[in-house]
DOKOL-303700 format. One record per residue: residue in one letter; residue number from 1; x, y, z of N, C-alpha, C in turn. Coordinates in nm, 3 decimals, padded with zeros to 5 digits. Example, Ala and Ser with C-alpha at 12.3 -4.5 7.8 and 13.67 -1.06 7.14 Angstrom:
// residues 2
> drendo lumba n_u n_v n_w ca_u ca_v ca_w c_u c_v c_w
> A 1 01.319 -00.569 00.780 01.230 -00.450 00.780 01.320 -00.330 00.780
> S 2 01.285 -00.225 00.708 01.367 -00.106 00.714 01.290 00.003 00.787
// end
This chain:
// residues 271
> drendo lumba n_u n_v n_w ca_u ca_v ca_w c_u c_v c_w
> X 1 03.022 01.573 03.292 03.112 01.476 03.227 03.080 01.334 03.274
> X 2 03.055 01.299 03.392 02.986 01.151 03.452 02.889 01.170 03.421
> X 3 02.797 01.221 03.347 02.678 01.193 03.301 02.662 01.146 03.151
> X 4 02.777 01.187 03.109 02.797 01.201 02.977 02.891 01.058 02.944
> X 5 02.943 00.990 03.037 03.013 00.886 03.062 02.939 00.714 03.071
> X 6 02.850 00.777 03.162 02.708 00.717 03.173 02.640 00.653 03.096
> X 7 02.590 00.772 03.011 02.523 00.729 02.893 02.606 00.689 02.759
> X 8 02.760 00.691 02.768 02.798 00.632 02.674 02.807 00.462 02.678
> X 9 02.852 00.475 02.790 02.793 00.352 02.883 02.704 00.233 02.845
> X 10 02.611 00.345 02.841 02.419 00.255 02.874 02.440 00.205 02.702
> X 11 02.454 00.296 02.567 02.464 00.263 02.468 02.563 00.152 02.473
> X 12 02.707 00.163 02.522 02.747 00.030 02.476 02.709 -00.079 02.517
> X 13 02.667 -00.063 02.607 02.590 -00.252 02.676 02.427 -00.255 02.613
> X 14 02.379 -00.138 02.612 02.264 -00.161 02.535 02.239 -00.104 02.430
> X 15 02.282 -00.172 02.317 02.300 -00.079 02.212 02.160 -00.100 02.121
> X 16 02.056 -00.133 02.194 01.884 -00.130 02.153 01.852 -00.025 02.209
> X 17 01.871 00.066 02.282 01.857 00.189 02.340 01.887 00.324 02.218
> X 18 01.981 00.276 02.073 02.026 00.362 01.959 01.886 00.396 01.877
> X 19 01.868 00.237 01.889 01.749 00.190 01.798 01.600 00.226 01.781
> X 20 01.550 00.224 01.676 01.386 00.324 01.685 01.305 00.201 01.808
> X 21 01.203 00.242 01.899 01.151 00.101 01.947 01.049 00.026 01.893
> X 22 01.045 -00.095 01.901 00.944 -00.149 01.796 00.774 -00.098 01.821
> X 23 00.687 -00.057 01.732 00.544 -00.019 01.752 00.460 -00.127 01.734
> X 24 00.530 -00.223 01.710 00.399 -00.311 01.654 00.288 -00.392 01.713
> X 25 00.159 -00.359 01.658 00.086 -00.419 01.742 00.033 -00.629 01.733
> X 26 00.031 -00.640 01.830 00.024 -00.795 01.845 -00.082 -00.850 01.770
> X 27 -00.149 -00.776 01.702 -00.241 -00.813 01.578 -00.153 -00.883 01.454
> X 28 -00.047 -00.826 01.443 00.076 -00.856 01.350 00.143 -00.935 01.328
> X 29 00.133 -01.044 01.211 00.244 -01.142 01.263 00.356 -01.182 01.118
> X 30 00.407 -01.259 01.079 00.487 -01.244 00.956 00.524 -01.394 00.946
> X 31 00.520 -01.411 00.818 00.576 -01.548 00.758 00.682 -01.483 00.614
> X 32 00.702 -01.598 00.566 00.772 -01.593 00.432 00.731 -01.713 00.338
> X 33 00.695 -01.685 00.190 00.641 -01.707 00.109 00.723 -01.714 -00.028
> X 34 00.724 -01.824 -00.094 00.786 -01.837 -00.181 00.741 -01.721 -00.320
> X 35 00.815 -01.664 -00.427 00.761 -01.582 -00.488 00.850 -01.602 -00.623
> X 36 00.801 -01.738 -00.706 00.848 -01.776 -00.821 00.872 -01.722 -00.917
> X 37 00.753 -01.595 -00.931 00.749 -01.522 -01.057 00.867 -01.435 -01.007
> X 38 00.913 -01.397 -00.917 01.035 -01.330 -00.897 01.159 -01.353 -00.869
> X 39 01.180 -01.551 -00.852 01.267 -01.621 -00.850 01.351 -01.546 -00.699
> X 40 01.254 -01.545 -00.602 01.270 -01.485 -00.443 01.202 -01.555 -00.387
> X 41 01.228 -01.510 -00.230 01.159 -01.553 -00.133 01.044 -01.385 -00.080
> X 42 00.925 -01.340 -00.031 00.894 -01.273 00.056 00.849 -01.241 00.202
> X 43 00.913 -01.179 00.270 00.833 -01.155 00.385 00.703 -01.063 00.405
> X 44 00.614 -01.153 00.463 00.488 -01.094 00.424 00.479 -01.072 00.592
> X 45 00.399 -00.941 00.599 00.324 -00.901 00.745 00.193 -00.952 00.723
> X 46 00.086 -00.969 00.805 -00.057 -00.987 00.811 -00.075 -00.940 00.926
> X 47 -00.176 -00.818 00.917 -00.254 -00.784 01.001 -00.390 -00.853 01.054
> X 48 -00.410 -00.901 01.127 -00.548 -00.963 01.165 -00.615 -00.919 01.244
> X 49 -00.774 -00.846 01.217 -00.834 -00.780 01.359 -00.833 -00.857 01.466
> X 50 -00.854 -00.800 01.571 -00.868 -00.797 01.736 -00.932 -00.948 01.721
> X 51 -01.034 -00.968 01.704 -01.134 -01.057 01.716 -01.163 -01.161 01.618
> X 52 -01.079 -01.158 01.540 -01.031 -01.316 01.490 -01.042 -01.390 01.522
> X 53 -01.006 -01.430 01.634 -00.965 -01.554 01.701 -01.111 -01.586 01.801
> X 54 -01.187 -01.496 01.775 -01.286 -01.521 01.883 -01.457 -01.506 01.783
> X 55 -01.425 -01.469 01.672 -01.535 -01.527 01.531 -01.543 -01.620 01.468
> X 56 -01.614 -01.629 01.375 -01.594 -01.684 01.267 -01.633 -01.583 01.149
> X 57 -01.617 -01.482 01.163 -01.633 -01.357 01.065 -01.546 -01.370 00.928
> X 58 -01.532 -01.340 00.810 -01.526 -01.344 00.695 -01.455 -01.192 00.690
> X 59 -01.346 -01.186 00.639 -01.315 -01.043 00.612 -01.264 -01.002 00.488
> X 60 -01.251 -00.862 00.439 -01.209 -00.830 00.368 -01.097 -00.808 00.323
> X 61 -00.995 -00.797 00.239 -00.835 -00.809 00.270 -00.784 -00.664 00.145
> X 62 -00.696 -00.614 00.247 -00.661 -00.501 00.129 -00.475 -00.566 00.116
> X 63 -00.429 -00.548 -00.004 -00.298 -00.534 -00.019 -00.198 -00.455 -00.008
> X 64 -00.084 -00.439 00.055 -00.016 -00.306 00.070 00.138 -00.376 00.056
> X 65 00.235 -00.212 00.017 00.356 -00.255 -00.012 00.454 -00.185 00.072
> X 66 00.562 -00.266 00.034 00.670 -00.213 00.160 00.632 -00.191 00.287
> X 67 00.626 -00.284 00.335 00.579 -00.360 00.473 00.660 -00.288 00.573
> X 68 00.768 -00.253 00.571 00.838 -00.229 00.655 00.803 -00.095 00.705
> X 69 00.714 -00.049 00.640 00.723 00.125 00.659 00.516 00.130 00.719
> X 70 00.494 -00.004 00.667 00.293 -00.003 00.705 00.274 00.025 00.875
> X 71 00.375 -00.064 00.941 00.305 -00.104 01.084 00.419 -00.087 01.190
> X 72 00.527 -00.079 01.163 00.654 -00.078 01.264 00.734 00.027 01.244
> X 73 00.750 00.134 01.347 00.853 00.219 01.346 00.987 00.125 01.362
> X 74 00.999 00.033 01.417 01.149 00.042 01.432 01.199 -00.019 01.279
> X 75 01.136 -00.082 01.223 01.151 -00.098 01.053 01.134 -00.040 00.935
> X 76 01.058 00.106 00.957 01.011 00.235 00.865 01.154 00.297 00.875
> X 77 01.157 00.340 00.730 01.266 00.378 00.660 01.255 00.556 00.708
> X 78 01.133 00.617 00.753 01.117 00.762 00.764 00.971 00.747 00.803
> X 79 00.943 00.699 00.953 00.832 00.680 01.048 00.719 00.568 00.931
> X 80 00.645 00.533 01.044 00.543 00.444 01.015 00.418 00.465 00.933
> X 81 00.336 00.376 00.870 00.187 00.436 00.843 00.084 00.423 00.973
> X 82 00.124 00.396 01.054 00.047 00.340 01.225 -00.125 00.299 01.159
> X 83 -00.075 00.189 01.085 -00.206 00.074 00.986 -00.241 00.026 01.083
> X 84 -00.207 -00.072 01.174 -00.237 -00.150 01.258 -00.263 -00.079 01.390
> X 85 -00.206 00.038 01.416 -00.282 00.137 01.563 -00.375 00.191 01.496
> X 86 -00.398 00.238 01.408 -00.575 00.283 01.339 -00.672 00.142 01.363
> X 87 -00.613 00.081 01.286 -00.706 -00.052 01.305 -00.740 -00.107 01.434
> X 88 -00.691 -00.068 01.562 -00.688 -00.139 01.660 -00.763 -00.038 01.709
> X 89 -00.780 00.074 01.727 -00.826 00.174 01.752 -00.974 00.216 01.711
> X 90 -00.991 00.172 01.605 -01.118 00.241 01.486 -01.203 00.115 01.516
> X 91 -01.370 00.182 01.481 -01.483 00.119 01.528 -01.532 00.100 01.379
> X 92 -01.444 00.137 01.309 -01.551 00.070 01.099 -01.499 -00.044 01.112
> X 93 -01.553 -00.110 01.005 -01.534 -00.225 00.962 -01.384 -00.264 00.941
> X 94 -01.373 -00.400 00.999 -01.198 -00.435 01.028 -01.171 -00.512 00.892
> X 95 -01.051 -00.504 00.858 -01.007 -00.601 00.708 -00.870 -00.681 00.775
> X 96 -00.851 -00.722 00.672 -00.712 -00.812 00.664 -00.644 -00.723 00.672
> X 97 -00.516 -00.691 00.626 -00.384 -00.624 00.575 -00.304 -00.695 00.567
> X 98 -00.277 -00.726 00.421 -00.131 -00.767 00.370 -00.023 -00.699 00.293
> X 99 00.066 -00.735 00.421 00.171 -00.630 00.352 00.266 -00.676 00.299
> X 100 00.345 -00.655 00.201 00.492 -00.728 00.128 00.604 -00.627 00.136
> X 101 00.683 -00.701 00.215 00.815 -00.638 00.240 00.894 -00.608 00.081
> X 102 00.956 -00.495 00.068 01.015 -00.457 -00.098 01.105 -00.515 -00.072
> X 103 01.161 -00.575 -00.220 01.317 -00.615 -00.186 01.420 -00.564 -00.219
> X 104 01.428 -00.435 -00.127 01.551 -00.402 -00.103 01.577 -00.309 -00.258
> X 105 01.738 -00.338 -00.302 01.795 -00.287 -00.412 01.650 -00.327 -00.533
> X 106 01.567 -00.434 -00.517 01.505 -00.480 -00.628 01.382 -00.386 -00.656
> X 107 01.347 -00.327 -00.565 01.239 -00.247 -00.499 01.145 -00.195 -00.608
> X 108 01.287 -00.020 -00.652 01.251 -00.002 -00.818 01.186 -00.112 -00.944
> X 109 01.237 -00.212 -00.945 01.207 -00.290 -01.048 01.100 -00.393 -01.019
> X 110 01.066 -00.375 -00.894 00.945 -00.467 -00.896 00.804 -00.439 -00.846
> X 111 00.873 -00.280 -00.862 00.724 -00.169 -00.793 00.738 -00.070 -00.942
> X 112 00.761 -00.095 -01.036 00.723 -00.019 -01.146 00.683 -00.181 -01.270
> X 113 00.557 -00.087 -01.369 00.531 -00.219 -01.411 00.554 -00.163 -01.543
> X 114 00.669 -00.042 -01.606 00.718 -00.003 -01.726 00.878 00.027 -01.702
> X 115 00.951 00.029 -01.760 01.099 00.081 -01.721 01.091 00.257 -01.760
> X 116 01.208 00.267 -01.703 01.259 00.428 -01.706 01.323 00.441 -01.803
> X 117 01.383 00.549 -01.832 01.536 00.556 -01.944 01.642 00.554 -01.843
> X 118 01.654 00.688 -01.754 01.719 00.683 -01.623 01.743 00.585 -01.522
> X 119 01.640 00.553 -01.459 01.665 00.457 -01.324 01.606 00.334 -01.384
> X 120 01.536 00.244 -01.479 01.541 00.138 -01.516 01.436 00.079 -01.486
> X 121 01.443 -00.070 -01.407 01.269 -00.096 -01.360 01.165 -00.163 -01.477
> X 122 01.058 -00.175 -01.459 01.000 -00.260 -01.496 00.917 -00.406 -01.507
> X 123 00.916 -00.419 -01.386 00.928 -00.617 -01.363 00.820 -00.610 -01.286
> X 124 00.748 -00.471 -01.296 00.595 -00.490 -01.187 00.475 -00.547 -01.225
> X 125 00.498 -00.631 -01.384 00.383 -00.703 -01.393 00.446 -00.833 -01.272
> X 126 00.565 -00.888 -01.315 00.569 -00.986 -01.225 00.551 -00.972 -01.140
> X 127 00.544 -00.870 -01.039 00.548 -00.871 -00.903 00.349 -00.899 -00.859
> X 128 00.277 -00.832 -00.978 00.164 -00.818 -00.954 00.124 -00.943 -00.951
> X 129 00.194 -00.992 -01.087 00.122 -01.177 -01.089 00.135 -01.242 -00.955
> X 130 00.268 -01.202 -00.899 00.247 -01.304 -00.769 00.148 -01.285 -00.673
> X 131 00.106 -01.135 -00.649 00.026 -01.143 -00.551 -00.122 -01.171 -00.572
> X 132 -00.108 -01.154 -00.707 -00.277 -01.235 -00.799 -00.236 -01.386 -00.781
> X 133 -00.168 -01.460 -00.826 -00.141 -01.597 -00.848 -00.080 -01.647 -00.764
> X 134 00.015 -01.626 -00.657 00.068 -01.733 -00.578 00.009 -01.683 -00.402
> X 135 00.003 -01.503 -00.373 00.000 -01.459 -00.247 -00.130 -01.443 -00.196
> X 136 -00.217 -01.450 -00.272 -00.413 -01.395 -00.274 -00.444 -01.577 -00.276
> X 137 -00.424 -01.678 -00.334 -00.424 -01.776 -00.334 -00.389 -01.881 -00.212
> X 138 -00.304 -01.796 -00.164 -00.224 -01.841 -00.010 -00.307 -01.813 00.099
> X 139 -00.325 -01.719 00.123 -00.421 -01.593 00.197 -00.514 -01.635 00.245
> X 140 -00.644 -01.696 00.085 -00.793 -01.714 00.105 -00.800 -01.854 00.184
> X 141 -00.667 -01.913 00.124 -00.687 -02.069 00.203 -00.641 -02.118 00.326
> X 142 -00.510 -01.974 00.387 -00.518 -01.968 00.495 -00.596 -01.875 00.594
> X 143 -00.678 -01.801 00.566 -00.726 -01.733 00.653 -00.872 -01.686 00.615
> X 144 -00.957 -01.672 00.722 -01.121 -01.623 00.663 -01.101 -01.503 00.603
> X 145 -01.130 -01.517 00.470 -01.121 -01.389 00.395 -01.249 -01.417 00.291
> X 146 -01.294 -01.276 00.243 -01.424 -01.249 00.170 -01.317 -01.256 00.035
> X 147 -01.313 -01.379 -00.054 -01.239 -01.368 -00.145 -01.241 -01.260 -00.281
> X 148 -01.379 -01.246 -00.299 -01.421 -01.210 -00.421 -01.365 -01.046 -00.455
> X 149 -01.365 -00.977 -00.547 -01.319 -00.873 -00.620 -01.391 -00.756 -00.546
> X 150 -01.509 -00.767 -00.522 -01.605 -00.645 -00.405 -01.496 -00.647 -00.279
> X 151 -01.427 -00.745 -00.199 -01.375 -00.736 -00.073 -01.202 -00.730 -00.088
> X 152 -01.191 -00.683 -00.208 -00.974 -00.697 -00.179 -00.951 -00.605 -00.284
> X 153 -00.870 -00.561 -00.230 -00.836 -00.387 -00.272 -00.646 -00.401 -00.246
> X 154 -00.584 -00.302 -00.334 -00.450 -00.304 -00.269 -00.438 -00.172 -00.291
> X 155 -00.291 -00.142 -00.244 -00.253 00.029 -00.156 -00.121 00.028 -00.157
> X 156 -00.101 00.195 -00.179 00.021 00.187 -00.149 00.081 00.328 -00.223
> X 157 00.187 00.410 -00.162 00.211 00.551 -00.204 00.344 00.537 -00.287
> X 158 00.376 00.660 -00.342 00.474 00.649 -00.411 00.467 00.556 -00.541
> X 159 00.589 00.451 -00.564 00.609 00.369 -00.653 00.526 00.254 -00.605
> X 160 00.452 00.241 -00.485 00.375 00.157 -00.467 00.228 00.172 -00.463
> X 161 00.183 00.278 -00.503 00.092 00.374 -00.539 00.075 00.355 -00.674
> X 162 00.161 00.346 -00.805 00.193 00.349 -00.907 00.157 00.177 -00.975
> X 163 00.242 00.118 -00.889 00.211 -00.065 -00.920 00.057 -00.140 -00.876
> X 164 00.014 -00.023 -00.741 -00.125 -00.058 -00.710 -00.224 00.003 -00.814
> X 165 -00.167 00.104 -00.828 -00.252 00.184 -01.011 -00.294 00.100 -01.090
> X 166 -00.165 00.039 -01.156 -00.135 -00.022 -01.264 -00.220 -00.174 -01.239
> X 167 -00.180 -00.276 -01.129 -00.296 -00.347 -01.097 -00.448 -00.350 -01.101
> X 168 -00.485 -00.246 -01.086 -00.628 -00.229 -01.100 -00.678 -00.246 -01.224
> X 169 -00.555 -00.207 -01.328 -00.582 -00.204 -01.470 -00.597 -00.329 -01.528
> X 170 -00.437 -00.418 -01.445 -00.429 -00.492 -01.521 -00.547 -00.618 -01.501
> X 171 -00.558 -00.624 -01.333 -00.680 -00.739 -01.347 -00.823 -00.649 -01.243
> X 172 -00.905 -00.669 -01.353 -01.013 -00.513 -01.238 -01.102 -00.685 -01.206
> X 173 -01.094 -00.795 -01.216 -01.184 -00.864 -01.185 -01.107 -00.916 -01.055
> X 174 -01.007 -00.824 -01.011 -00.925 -00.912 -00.888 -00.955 -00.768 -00.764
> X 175 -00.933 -00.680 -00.824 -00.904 -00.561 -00.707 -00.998 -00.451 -00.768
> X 176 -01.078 -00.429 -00.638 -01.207 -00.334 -00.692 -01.155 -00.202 -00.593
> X 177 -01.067 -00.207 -00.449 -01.062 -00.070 -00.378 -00.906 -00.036 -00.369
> X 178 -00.894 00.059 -00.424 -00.743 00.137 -00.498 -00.689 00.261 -00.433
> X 179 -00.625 00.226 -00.344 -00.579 00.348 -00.281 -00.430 00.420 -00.336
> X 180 -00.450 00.510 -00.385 -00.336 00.539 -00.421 -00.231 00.701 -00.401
> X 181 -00.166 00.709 -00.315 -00.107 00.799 -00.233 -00.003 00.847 -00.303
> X 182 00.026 00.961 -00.347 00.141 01.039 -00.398 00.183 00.931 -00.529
> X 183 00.143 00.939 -00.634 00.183 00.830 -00.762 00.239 00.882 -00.821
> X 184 00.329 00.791 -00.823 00.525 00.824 -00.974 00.425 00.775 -01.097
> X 185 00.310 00.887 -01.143 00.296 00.861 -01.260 00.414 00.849 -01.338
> X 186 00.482 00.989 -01.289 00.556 01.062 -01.398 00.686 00.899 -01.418
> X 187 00.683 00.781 -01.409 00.783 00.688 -01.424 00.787 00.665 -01.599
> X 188 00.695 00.617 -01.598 00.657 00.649 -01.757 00.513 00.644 -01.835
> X 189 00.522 00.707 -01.937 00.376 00.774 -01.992 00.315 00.660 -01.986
> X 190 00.372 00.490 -02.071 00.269 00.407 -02.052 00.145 00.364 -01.988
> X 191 00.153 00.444 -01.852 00.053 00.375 -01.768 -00.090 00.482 -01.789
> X 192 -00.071 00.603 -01.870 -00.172 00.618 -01.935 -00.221 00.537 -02.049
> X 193 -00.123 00.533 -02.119 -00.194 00.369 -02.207 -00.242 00.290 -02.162
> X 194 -00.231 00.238 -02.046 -00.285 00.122 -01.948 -00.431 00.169 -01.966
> X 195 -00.429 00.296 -01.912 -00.575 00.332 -01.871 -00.638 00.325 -02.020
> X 196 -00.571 00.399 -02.092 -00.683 00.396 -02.225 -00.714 00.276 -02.309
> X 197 -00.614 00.180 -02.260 -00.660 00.068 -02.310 -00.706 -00.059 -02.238
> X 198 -00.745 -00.038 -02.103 -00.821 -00.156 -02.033 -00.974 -00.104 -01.962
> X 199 -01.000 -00.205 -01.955 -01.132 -00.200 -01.870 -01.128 -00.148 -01.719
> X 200 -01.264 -00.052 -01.662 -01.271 00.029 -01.571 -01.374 -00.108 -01.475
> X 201 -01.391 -00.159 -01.431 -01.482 -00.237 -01.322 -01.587 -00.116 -01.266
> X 202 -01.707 -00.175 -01.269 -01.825 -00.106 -01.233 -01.839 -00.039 -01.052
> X 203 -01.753 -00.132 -01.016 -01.715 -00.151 -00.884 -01.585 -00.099 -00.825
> X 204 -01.547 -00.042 -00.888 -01.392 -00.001 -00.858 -01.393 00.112 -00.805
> X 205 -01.354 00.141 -00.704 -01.309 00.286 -00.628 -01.151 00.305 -00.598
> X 206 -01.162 00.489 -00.610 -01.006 00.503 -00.657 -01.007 00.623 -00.549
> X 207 -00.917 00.608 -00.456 -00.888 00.726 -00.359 -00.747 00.748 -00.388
> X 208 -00.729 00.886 -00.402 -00.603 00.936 -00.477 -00.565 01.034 -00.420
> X 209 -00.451 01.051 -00.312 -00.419 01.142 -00.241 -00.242 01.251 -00.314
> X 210 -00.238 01.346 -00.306 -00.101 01.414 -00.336 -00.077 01.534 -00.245
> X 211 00.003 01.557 -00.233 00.054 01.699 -00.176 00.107 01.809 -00.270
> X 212 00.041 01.907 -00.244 00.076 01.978 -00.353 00.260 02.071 -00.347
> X 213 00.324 01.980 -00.187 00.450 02.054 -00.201 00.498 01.912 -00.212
> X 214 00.476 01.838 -00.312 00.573 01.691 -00.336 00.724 01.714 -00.443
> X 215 00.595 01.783 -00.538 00.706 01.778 -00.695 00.607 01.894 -00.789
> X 216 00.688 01.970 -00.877 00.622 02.048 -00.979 00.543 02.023 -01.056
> X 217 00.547 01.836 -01.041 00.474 01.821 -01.152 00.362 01.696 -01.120
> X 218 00.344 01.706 -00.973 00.250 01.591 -00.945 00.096 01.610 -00.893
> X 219 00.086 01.755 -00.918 -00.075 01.842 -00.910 -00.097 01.816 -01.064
> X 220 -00.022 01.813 -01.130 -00.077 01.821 -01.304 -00.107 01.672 -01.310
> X 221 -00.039 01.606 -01.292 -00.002 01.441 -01.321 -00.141 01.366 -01.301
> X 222 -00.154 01.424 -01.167 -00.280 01.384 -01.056 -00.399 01.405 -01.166
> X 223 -00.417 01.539 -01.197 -00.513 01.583 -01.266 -00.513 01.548 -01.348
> X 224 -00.436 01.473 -01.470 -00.460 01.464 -01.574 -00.519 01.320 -01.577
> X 225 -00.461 01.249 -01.496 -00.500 01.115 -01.434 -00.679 01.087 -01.429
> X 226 -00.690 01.204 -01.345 -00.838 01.222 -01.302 -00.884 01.204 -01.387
> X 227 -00.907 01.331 -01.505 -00.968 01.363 -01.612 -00.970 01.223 -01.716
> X 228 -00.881 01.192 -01.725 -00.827 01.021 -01.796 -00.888 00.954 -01.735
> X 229 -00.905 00.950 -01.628 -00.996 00.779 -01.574 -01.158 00.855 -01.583
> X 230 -01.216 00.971 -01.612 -01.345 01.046 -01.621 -01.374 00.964 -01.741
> X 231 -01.260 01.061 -01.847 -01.331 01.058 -01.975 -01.350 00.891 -02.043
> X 232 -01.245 00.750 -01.921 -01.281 00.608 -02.009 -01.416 00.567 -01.888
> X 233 -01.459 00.647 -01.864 -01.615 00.585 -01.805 -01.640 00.531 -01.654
> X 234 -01.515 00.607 -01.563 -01.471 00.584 -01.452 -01.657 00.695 -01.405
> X 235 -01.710 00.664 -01.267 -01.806 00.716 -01.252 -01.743 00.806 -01.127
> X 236 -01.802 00.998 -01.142 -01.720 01.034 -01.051 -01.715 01.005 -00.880
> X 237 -01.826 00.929 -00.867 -01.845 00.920 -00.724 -01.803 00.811 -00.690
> X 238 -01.736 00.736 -00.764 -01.589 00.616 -00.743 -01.474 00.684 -00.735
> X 239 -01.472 00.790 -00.713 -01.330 00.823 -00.681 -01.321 00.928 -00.598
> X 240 -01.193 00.949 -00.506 -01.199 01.096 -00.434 -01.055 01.104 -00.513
> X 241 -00.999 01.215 -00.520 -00.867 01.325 -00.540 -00.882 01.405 -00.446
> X 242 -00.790 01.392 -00.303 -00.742 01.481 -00.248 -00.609 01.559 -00.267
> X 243 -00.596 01.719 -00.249 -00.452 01.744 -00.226 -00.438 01.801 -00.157
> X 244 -00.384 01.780 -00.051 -00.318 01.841 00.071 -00.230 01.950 00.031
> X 245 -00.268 02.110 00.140 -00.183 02.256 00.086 -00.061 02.211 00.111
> X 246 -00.019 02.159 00.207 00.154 02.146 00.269 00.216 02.006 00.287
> X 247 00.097 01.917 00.191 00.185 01.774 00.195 00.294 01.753 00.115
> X 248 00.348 01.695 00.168 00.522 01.695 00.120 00.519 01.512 00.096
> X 249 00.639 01.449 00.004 00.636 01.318 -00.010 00.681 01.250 00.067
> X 250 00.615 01.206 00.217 00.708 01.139 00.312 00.572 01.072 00.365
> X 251 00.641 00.969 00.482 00.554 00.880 00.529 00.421 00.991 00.657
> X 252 00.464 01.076 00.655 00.350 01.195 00.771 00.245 01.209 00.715
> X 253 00.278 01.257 00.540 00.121 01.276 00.443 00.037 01.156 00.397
> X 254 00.121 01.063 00.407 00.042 00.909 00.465 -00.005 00.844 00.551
> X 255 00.063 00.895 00.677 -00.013 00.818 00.780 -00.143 00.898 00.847
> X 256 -00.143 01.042 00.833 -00.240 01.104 00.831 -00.346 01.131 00.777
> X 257 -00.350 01.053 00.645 -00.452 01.049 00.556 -00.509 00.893 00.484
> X 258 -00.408 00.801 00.562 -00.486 00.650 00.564 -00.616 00.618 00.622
> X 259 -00.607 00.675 00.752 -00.765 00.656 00.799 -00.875 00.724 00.676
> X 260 -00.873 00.838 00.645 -00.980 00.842 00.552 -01.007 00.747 00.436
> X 261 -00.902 00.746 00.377 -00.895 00.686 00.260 -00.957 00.548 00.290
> X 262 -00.896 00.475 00.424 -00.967 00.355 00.436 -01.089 00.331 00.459
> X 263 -01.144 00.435 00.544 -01.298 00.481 00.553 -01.353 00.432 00.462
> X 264 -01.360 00.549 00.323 -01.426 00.579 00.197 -01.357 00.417 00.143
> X 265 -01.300 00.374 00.121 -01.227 00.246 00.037 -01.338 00.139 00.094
> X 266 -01.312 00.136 00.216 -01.382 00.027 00.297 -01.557 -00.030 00.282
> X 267 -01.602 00.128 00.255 -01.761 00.121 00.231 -01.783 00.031 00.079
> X 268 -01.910 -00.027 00.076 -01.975 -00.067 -00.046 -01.993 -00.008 -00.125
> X 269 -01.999 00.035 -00.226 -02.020 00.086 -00.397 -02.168 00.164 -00.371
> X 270 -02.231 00.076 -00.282 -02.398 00.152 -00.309 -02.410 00.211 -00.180
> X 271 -02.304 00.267 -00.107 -02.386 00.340 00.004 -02.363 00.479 00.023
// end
């Protein structure tokens, strides 16, 4: 019972002791950025390799969403992607990472780029324009980055998986490496229209991960996807489709399968 007194104790005077502890590594740092097309403000993370500060190296920059869940347990909604402990860790080639915090209730509607009938949404062209037009623009002029369409790629699972999809479509002369982790095709059919009606970039690689214990219907989705980006002239050795026997839709079947994906993403087209 004094032990138990104790520690009720320790929580009330330290009530950061409840709390997840922060992971983040000091590579990491965060600003906020105006984001017009969404009539918001964002908080953006940036990852910067180790040795930044001690080059003059040129890097590559990938895009990623919902920031909160990329690099910090104590801000992941259901554990981390541990982006920035791979990166700190791993001997391939180092990139940028930019991440954009979701906003919140807006999340749905600005990580889908068609609406629902059900849950609604839609506003993910805007969200895309900003990070083509106001956040990639910000980026190159603050920081050494390999600007061009060969070196910036964006990412992201789920509904952010889905808006990074849909990006590739909408501008392939902006984002050539596409990672895309467990995708809410199923949000709406349009974004097969996307595909059948835009251009594939010669250069474009598509790593496409699912679990086959997500949903009933996201081994078909996946596949049909595949076959759809085959048959508009996608080349098959631009793309991997993995599916994991026992991946389930949570941040574990992501953070365990980012390092590959970034691997294969990371390499050049011709090697």
């Amino acid at each position: 019972m004094k032990n138990l007194f104790s520690i009720i104790l320790l929580c009330l005077f330290c009530p950061a002791l409840l709390m997840a502890q922060s992971t983040l590594s000091k590579n990491v740092k965060t600003f906020e950025i105006e984001a017009p097309q969404l009539n918001s403000h964002k908080k953006i993370w940036i990852y910067l390799p180790a040795n930044y500060e001690l080059d003059e190296q040129k890097y590559p920059v990938i895009y990623m969403h919902d920031a909160q869940n990329v690099f910090d347990d104590s801000t992941a909604y259901a554990g981390e992607w541990n982006v920035d402990e791979f990166l700190d860790e791993t001997n391939l080639e180092k990139a940028i990472i930019v991440a954009i915090e979701h906003g919140g209730d807006e999340r749905i509607t600005e990580l889908t780029p068609y609406s629902n009938e059900k849950y609604g949404g839609g506003n993910g062209k805007k969200y895309v324009d900003f990070i083509r037009s106001t956040l990639k623009p910000h980026i190159d002029a603050s920081y050494r980055t390999l600007e061009d369409q060969a070196n910036t790629g964006i990412f992201g699972s789920s509904l952010g998986a889905l808006i990074s999809f849909y990006a590739a479509f909408e501008y392939p002369e902006v984002f050539s490496k596409i990672g895309v982790f467990s995708p809410s095709f199923w949000f709406s059919e349009q974004i097969y229209e996307k595909v059948k009606n835009s251009e594939i970039a010669n250069n474009q690689k598509f790593y496409i991960l699912a679990g086959k214990r997500e949903s009933d219907s996201m081994v078909e989705e996946v596949n049909n996807m595949k076959d759809l980006l085959i048959s508009e002239g996608l080349q098959p050795q631009n793309m991997i489709v993995k599916f994991v026997e026992d991946g389930e839709h949570n941040e574990k079947l992501w953070r365990e399968n980012f390092g590959e994906a970034y691997k294969w993403l990371i390499e050049p087209i011709n090697k």
